[in-house]
C-alpha positions in Angstrom: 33.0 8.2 2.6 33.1 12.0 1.9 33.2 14.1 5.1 31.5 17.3 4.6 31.1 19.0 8.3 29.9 22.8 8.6 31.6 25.5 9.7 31.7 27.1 13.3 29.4 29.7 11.9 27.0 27.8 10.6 27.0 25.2 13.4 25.9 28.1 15.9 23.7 28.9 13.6 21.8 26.0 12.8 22.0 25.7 16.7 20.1 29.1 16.8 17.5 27.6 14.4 16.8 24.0 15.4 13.3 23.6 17.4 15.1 20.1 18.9 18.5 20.2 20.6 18.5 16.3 19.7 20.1 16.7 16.3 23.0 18.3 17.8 23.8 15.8 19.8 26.3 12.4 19.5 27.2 14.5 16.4 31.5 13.7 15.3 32.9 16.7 13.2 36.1 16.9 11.9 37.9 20.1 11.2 37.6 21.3 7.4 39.1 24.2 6.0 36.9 27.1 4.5 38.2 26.7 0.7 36.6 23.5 0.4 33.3 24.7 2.0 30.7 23.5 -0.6 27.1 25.4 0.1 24.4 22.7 0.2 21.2 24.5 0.1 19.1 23.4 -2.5 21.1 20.2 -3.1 20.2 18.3 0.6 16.8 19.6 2.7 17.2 21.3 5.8 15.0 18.5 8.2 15.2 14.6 7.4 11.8 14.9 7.5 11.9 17.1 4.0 11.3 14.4 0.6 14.3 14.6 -1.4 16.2 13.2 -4.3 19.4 14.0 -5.9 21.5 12.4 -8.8 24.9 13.0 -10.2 25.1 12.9 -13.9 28.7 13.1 -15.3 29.6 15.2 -12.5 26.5 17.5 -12.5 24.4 17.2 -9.3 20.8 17.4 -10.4 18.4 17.5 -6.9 14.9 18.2 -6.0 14.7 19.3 -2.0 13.1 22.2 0.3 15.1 25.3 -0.2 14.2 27.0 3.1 13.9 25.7 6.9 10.6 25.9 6.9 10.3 23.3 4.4 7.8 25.5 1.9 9.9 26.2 -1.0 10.6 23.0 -3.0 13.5 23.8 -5.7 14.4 22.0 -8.4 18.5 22.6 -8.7 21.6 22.0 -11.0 24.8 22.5 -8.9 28.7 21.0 -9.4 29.8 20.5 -12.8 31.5 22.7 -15.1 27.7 24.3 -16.4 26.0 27.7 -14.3 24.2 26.4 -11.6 20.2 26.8 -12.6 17.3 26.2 -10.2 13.3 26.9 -10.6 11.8 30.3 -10.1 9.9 30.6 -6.8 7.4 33.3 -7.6 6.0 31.6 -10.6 5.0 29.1 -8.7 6.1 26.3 -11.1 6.0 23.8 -8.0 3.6 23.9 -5.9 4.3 24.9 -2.2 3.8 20.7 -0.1 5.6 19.6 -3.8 7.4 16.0 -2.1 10.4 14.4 -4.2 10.7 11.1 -4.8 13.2 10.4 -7.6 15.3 11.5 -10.4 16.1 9.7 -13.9 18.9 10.8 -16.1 18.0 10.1 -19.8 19.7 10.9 -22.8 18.9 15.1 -23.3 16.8 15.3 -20.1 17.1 14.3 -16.4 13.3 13.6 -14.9 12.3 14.0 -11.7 9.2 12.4 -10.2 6.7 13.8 -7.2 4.0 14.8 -5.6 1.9 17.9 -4.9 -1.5 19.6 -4.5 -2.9 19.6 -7.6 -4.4 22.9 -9.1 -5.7 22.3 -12.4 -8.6 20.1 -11.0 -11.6 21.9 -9.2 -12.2 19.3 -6.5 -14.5 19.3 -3.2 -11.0 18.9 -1.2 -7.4 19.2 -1.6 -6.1 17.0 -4.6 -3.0 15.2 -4.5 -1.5 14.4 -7.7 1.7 12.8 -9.4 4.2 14.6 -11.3 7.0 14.2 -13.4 8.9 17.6 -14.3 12.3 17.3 -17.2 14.8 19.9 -17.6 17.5 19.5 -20.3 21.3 19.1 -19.8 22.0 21.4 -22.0 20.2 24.6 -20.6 22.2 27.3 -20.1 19.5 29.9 -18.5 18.1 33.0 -20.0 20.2 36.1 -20.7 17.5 38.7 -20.1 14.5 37.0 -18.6 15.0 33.7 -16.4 18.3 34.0 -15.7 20.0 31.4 -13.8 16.7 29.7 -13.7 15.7 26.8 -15.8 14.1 27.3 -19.3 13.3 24.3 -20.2 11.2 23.2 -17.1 8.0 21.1 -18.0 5.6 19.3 -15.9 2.9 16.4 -16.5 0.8 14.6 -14.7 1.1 10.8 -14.1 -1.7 8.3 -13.6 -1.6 5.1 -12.1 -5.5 3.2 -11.4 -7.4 0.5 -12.7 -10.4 0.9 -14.9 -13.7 2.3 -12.9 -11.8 2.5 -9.5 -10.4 5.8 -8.1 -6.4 6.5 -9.1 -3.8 5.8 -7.2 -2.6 9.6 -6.8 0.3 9.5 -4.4 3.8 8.6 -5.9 6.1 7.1 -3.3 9.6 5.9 -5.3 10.6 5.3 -8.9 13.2 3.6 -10.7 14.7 2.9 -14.2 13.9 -0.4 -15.9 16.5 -0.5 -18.7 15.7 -2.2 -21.9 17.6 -2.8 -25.5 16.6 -0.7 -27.2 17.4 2.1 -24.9 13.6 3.7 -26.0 11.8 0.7 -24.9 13.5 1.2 -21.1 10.5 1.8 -18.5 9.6 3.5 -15.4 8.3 1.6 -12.3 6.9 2.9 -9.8 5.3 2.7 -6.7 1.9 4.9 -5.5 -0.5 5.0 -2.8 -3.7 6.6 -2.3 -5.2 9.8 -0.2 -8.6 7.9 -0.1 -9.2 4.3 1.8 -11.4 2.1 0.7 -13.0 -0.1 3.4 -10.3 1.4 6.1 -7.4 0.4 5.2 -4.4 1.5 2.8 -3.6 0.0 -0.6 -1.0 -0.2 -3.4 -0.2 -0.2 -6.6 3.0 -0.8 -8.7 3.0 1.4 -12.1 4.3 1.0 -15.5 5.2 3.9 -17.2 6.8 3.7 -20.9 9.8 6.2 -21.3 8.4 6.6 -25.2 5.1 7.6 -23.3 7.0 10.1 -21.1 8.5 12.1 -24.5 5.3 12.3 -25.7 3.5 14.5 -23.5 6.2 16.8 -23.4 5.7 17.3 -27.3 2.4 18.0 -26.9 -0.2 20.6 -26.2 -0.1 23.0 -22.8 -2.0 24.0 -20.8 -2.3 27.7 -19.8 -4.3 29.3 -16.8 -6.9 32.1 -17.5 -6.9 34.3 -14.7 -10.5 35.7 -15.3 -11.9 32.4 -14.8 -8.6 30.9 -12.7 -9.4 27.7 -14.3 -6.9 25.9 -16.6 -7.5 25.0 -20.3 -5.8 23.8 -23.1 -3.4 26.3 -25.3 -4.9 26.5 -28.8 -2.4 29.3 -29.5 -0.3 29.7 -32.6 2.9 27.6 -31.9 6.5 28.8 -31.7 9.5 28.0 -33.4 11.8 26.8 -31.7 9.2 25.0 -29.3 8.9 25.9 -25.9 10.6 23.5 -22.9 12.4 21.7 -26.0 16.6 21.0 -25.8 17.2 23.3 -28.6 20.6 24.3 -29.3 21.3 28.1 -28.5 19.6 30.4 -26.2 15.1 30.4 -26.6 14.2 33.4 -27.5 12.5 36.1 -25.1 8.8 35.4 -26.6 9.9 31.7 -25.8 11.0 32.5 -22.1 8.1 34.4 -21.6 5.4 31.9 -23.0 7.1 29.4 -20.6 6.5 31.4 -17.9 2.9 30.3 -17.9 2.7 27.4 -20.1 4.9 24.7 -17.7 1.8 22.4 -17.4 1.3 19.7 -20.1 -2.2 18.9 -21.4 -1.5 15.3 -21.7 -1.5 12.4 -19.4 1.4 9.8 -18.5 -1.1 6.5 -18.5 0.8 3.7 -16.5 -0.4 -0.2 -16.5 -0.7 -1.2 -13.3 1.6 -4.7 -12.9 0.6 -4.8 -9.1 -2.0 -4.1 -6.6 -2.1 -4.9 -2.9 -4.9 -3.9 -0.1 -3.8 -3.8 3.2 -0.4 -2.6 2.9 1.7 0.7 2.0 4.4 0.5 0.0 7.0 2.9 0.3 10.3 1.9 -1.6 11.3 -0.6 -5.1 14.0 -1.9 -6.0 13.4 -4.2 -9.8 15.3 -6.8 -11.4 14.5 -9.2 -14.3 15.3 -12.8 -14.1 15.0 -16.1 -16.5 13.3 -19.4 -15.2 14.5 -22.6 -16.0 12.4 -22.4 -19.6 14.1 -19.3 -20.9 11.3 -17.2 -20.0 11.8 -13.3 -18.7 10.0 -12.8 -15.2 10.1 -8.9 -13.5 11.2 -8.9 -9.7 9.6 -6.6 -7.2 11.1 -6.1 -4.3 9.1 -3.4 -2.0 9.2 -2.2 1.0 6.3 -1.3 3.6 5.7 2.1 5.8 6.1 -1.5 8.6 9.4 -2.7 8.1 8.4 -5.6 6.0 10.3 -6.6 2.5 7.9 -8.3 -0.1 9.5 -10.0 -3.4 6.6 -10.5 -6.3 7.1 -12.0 -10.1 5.6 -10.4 -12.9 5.3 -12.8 -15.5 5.3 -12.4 -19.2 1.7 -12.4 -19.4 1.3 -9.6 -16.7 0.4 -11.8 -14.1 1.7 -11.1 -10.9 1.6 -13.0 -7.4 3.8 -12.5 -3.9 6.5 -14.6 -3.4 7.7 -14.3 0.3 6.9 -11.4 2.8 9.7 -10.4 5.9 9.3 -8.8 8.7 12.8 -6.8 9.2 12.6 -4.1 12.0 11.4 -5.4 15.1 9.4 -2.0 15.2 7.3 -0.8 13.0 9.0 1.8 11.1 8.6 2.3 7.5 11.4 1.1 4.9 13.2 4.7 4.0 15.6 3.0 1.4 16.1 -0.1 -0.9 19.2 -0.4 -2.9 19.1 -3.9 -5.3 23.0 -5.0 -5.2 22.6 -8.2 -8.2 26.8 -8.6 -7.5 26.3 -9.7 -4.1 23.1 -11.4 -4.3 21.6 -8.9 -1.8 19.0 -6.6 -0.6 20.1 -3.6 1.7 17.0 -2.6 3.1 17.7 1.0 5.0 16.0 2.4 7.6 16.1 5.0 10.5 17.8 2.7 12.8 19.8 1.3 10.8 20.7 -0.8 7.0 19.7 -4.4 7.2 21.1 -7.6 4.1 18.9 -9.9 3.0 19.7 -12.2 0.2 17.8 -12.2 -3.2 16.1 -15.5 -3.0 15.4 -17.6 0.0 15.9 -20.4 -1.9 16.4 -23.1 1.3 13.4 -22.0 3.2 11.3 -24.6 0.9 12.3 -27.6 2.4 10.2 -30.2 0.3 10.1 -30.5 -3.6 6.4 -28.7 -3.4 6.8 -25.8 -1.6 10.2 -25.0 -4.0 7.6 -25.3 -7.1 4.4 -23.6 -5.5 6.8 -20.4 -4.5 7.1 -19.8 -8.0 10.1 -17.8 -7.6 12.4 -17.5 -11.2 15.3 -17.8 -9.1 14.9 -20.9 -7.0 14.6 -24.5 -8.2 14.6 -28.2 -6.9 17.8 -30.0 -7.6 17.6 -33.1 -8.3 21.0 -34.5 -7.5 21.0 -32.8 -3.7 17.3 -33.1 -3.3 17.5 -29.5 -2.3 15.6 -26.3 -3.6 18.4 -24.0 -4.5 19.6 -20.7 -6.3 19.3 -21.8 -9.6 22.6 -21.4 -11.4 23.9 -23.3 -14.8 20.1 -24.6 -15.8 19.5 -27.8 -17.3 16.0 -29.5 -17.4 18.2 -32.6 -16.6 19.0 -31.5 -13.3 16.4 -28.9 -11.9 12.5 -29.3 -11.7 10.9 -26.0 -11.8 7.4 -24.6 -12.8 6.9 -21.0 -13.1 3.9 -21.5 -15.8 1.4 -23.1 -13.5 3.2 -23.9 -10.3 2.1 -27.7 -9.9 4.0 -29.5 -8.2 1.7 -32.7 -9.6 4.3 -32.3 -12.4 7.4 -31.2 -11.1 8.3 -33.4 -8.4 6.8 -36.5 -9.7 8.7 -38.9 -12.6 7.1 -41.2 -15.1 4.2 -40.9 -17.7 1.8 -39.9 -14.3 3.8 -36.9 -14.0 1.1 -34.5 -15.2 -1.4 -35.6 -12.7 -3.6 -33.2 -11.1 -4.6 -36.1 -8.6 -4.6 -34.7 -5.0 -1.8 -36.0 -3.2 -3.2 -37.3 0.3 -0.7 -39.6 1.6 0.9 -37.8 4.3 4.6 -37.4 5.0 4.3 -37.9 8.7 1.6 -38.9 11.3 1.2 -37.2 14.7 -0.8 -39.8 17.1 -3.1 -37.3 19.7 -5.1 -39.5 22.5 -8.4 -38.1 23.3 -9.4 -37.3 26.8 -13.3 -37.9 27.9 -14.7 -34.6 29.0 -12.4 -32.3 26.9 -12.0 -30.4 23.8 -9.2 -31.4 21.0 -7.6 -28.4 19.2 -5.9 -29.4 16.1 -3.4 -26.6 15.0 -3.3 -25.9 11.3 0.3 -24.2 10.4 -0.5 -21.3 7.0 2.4 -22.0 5.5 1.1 -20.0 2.4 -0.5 -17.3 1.8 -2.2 -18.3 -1.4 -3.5 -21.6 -0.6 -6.7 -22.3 0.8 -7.0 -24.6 3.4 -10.0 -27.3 4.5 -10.3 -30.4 7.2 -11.2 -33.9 6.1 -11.8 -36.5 8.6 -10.6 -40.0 6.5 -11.9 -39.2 2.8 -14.9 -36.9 3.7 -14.8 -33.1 3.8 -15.4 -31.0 7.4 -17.7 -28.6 6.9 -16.5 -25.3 8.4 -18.7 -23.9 11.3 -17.6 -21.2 14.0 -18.0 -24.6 16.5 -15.6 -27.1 14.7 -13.1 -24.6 13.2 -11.5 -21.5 15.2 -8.6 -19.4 13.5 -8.0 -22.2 11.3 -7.9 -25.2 14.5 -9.7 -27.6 14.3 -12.4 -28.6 17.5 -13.3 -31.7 18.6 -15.1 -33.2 21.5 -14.7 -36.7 22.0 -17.7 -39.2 21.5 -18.3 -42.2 19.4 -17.1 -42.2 15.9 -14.6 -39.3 16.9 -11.3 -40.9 16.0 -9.4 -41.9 13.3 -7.5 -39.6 10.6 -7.5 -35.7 10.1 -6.0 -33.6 7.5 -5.3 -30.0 7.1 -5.3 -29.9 3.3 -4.0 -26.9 1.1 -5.2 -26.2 -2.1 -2.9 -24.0 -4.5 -2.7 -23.7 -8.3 -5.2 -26.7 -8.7 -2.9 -29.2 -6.1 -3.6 -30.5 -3.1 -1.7 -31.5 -0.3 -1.5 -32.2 3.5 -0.1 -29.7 5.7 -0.7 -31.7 8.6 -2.0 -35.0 9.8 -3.3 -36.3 13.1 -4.5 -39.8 14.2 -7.0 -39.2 17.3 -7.0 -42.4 19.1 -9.6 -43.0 22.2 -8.0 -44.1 25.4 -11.8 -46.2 26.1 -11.6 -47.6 22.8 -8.4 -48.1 20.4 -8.7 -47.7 16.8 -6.4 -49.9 14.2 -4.4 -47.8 12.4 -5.9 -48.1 8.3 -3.1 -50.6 6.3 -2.7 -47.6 3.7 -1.3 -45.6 5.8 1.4 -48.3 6.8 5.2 -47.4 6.6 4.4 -43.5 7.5 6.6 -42.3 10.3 4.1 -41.5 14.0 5.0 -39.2 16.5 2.6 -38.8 20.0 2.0 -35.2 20.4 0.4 -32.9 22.7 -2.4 -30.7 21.2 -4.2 -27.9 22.9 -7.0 -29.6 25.4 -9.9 -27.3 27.0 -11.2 -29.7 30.0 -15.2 -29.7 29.8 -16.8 -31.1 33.1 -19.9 -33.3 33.0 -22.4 -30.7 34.7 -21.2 -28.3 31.7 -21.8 -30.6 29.1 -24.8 -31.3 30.4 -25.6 -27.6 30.7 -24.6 -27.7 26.7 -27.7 -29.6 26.0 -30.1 -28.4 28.4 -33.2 -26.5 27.0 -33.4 -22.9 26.4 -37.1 -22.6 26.2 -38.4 -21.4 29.6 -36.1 -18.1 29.0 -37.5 -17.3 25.5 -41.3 -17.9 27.1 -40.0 -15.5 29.9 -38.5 -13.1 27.4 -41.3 -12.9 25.7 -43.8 -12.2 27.9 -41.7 -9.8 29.5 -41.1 -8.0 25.6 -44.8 -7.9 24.8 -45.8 -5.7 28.3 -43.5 -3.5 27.6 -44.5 -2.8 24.1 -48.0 -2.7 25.5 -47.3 0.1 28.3 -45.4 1.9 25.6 -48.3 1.5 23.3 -50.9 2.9 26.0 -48.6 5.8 26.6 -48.6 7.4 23.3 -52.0 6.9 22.3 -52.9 8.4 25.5 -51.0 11.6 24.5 -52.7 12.5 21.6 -56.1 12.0 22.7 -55.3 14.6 25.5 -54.0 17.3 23.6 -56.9 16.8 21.9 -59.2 17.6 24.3 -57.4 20.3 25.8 -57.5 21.9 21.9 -61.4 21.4 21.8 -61.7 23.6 24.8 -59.5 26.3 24.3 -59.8 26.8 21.0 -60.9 30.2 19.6 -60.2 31.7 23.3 -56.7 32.2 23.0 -55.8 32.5 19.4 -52.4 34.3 18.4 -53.3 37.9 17.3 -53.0 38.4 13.9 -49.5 39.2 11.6 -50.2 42.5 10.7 -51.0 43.8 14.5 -48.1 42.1 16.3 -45.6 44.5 17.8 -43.1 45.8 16.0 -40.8 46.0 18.6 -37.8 44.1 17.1 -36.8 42.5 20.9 -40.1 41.2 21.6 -41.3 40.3 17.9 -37.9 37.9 18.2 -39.2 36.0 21.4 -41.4 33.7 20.1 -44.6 32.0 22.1 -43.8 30.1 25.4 -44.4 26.8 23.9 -42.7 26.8 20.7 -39.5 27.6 22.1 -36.6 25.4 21.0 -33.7 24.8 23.0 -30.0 24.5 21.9 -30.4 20.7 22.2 -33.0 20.4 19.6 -32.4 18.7 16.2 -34.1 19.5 12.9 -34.8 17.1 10.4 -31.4 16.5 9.0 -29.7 16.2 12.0 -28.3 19.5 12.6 -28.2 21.6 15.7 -30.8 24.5 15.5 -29.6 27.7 17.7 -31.6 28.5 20.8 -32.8 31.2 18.5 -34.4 29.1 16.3 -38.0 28.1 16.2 
């Protein structure tokens, strides 16, 4: 812990600025003296609300925060460290004024910084939000004539993240540093959202970008702005030696320093490959890890969190297939996940947010209390044990002791032994059977328990499929009313990577008329439950089959007078203006164009009956003006 307090002065003045007297409150300060005051603007924002990033690369602080209180002048900075301290120049406008930080990535000659602003390049029908990623070389010292103490070797490119024919995802949220051996194959995750929503609700994606990718735009053509036209274009310019924006040795010359000025915007694109997308949720924070499954095989591990407070863990498997693991719900309100810090040492996730920092483990591991669910989770770092008969971390692997499928996730294979063990047979012997006696004049309401989000789930009633209808399935239940032929056994069967098992079984016995139980399903533990019962009296279920056709007949009739009086009405209309046409016509004709008055007031007040008021509606919809004939 490092405390850094403010001084007197600035406390009363921060205290003179602040719209909220809350942020000076409950506040412990500890006396510091003035030679080790350290001024932080341009290295943390001014408001928690301000996007920022900072990292600290052999002792050099490299950030990207709002450089006033208002929160309008992003600044990209280089403070600490035994270099002169070098930030971007404001009035070029190299960032654009909303420009939100997200993250910074030391390399080996650069350090990149990823975010978001308005885009300008693009002439678009509303304001454009685009992805970024800016570099800036360790080595630059700042110019000695022009640019000084500013950066001259700031760059820009855009970065795009969508699937083909759909519309990009354009937002960045968070980005981190996949390492790799070689050090050139390392990648960039990273996760964006979207300003448009498609159907009403907000989606995700999670990004691949290729650090080779990265150096490659930045070697490439600009861009350059002509201000006749203000649109942007690509620089077909002679080049300059030594390039623009490049780590160079020495200080750039001034006709380098000045064609950087203008020429900060790359022509080329960052393409990523999407590895995940998700409707329905906002992701706001990653944390990634790579893990081995009990074959050897390299799996990537997501873990994100949401703008709810929720933590999802997904596997991206060697063949780019991806699929979500387990979803938590961590903040009992919802408030969006701020950070995510991956700590492999400690098995652990700490998940901050504004209340406070919450640990979760890497792998629920014991949550899968049966052989399936531990297969169909298809998590690389959980696996049955065999000797325990527990799904556990996996740790010291050996096909000996552990059963796991990450390939296809059947647990046809995995948790059966002998030469059936590839089966794809649906396993329907349940594991336990809950006995429910029926009730004459009542409703039956079978629960169904999700327990995954991937299966899909049908009734049977002995070995013959329910069909699903809004009267004998509701939110999953399933509805019965008692009557001959009613009882007997029902499944809730799931369905997941081609296997099928029970997730529930129920033997609905009459009290008028036991049933035997079937012999195959002797040996299988019974418990008498309670299930949810709606009581259904006899006038009702009388009233359920009584006829409905004296109201339609009623209905009906009723419907077709109406129509006829309507009918009557405008026909009627018509034929009367007619008439009254016929008989006026030629006696009060409007006097001709060229001998109206020229009198401006009354040639504006147009004839008593073609006034329109201001409640009038043209032909498109819109609101003519009282003016308006």
């Amino acid at each position: 812990m490092i405390h850094w307090p403010a001084s007197d002065g600035k406390k009363s003045e921060c205290a003179r600025k602040t719209p909220n007297r809350e942020e000076l409150q409950d506040s412990f300060l500890l006396p510091i003296s003035e030679d080790k005051v350290v001024e932080g603007k341009g290295q943390s924002p001014f408001s928690p609300a301000h996007k920022h990033t900072a990292v600290l690369v052999d002792g050099t602080l490299y950030s990207g925060t709002m450089n006033n209180f208002l929160g309008n002048q992003p600044v990209l900075m280089r403070t600490l460290g035994s270099q002169p301290v070098l930030k971007t120049d404001t009035f070029l406008c190299w960032l654009h004024s909303d420009a939100s930080f997200v993250a910074a990535i030391p390399s080996t000659q650069v350090v990149y910084f990823f975010f978001e602003e308005t885009a300008s390049e693009f002439d678009f029908f509303e304001k454009l939000h685009t992805s970024r990623v800016a570099q800036v070389c360790k080595n630059d010292v700042g110019g000695e004539k022009l640019l000084q103490k500013k950066w001259t070797t700031f760059l820009k490119a855009q970065l795009l993240c969508a699937q083909p024919g759909q519309l990009p995802f354009n937002i960045i949220r968070h980005a981190v540093l996949l390492p790799a051996d070689p050090p050139a194959a390392a990648r960039v995750l990273a996760v964006f959202t979207s300003q448009w929503q498609v159907g009403g609700t907000k989606s995700s994606a999670v990004c691949a970008f290729s650090l080779r990718d990265i150096e490659w735009v930045f070697k490439g053509t600009y861009k350059e702005l002509n201000k006749e036209t203000s649109r942007w274009t690509t620089y077909r310019g002679p080049s300059i030696t030594p390039r623009p924006g490049s780590c160079s040795v020495g200080p750039s010359s001034d006709k380098a320093l000045t064609f950087i000025k203008d020429h900060y915007l790359m022509d080329g694109q960052v393409v990523g490959v999407p590895l995940l997308v998700k409707s329905g949720v906002e992701y706001t924070q990653l944390a990634v890890e790579t893990a081995q499954d009990l074959e050897g095989r390299s799996h990537l591990v997501l873990y994100l969190g949401t703008a709810t407070g929720a933590l999802h863990k997904a596997v991206v498997s060697e063949d780019s297939s991806a699929h979500l693991v387990e979803e938590i719900q961590l903040f009992p309100r919802q408030e969006p996940v701020r950070n995510l810090q991956l700590v492999p040492a400690q098995d652990a996730v700490f998940v901050g947010s504004s209340a406070g920092v919450w640990r979760v483990p890497r792998a629920n591991c014991s949550v899968y209390e049966s052989c399936v669910d531990c297969i169909l989770a298809r998590d690389p770092h959980c696996a049955w044990h065999l000797e325990s008969q527990m799904c556990r971390f996996l740790s010291a692997p050996s096909l000996n002791t552990w059963k796991q499928d990450m390939k296809r996730g059947n647990p046809g294979w995995a948790c059966t032994n002998g030469p059936m063990g590839r089966s794809h047979r649906p396993q329907s012997r349940p594991q336990i059977i809950k006995e429910v006696l029926a009730v004459p004049n009542s409703i039956l309401e079978l629960p169904c328990p999700r327990l995954s989000a991937l299966a899909s789930y049908h009734w049977s009633h002995g070995a013959a499929t329910i069909q699903e209808t809004p009267s004998t399935v509701y939110n999953g239940s399933l509805l019965l009313m008692p009557r001959d032929g009613v009882g007997g056994l029902y499944q809730c069967m799931a369905t997941e990577n081609g296997f099928s098992y029970p997730v529930v079984s129920y033997w609905v016995d009459s009290q008028d008329q036991p049933l035997a139980l079937d012999p195959e399903l002797t040996g299988i533990p019974r418990e008498r439950v309670q299930v949810p019962l709606t009581r259904v009296s006899g006038r009702a279920a009388l009233a359920d089959q009584r006829s409905y056709w004296p109201h339609f007949l009623v209905v009906t009739i009723l419907l077709a007078l109406v129509l006829s009086g309507a009918l009557i009405v405008l026909l009627a209309s018509p034929l009367g203006a007619l008439r009254a046409r016929g008989k006026v016509q030629g006696c009060e004709m409007l006097p001709p164009r060229e001998k109206a008055p020229l009198s401006r007031e009354q040639h504006l007040q147009p004839p008593k009956e073609q006034r329109t008021s201001a409640s009038d509606v043209d032909a498109d919809n819109n609101h003519l003006g009282p003016e308006v004939a």
